[in-house]
GUROMAR-741975 format. One line per 8 residues: number of its first residue (from 1); their letters; for each residue x, y, z of C-alpha. Coordinates in steps of 0.5 Angstrom, whole numbers. Example, Ala and Ser with C-alpha at 12.3 -4.5 7.8 and 13.67 -1.06 7.14 Angstrom:
residues 2
1> as> 25,-9,16; 27,-2,14
This chain:
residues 85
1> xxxxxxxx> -145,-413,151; -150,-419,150; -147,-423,156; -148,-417,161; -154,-417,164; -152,-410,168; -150,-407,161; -157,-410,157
9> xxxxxxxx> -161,-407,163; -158,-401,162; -159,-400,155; -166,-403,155; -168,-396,161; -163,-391,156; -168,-393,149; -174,-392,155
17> xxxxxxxx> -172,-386,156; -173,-383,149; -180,-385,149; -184,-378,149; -191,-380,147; -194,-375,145; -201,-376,147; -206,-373,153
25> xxxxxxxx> -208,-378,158; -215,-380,159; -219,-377,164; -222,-384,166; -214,-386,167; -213,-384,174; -208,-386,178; -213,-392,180
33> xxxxxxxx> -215,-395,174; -208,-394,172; -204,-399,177; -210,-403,177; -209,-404,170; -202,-406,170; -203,-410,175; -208,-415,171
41> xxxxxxxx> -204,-414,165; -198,-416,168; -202,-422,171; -205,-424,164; -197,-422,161; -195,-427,166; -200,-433,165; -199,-433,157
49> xxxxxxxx> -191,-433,158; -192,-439,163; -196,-443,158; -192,-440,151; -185,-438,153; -182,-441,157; -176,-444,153; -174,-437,150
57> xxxxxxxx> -174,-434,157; -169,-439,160; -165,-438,153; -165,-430,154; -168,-427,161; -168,-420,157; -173,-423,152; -178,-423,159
65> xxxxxxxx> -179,-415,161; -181,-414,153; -186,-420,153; -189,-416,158; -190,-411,156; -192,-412,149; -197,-418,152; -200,-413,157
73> xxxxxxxx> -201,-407,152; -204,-413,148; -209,-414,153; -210,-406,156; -212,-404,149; -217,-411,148; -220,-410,154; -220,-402,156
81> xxxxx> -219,-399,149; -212,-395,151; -207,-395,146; -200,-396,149; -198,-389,148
């Protein structure tokens, strides 16, 4: 399974599917604010990968979508004070 990427995807969707936060949702996070957020956070995401992981990304594509997501949290948390959940 590790050599499959279909299969990999797959499982990486079936573990998100299990992520229930429980947790209210800011009103300041409209819709809005909400997209515009994830688009720079993936931005910065993108730009940290560029620079620092490159290699790891070619030796194992999957390792691309986790990166992104723990860079973007990073970022939503430093600079608005939103938790991942």
């Amino acid at each position: 399974m590790r050599d499959d990427p279909q299969a990999q995807m797959e499982s990486f969707n079936i573990v998100l599917s299990w992520d229930k936060p429980k947790c209210s949702i800011p009103e300041a996070l409209t819709r809005d604010v909400c997209c515009d957020l994830v688009m720079k956070a993936n931005d910065y995401a993108f730009d940290i990968i560029k620079t620092n992981f490159v290699d790891a990304v070619c030796a194992d594509q999957m390792v691309m979508p986790l990166l992104v997501s723990a860079i973007g949290h990073d970022w939503v948390l430093q600079n608005h004070q939103f938790k991942e959940d």
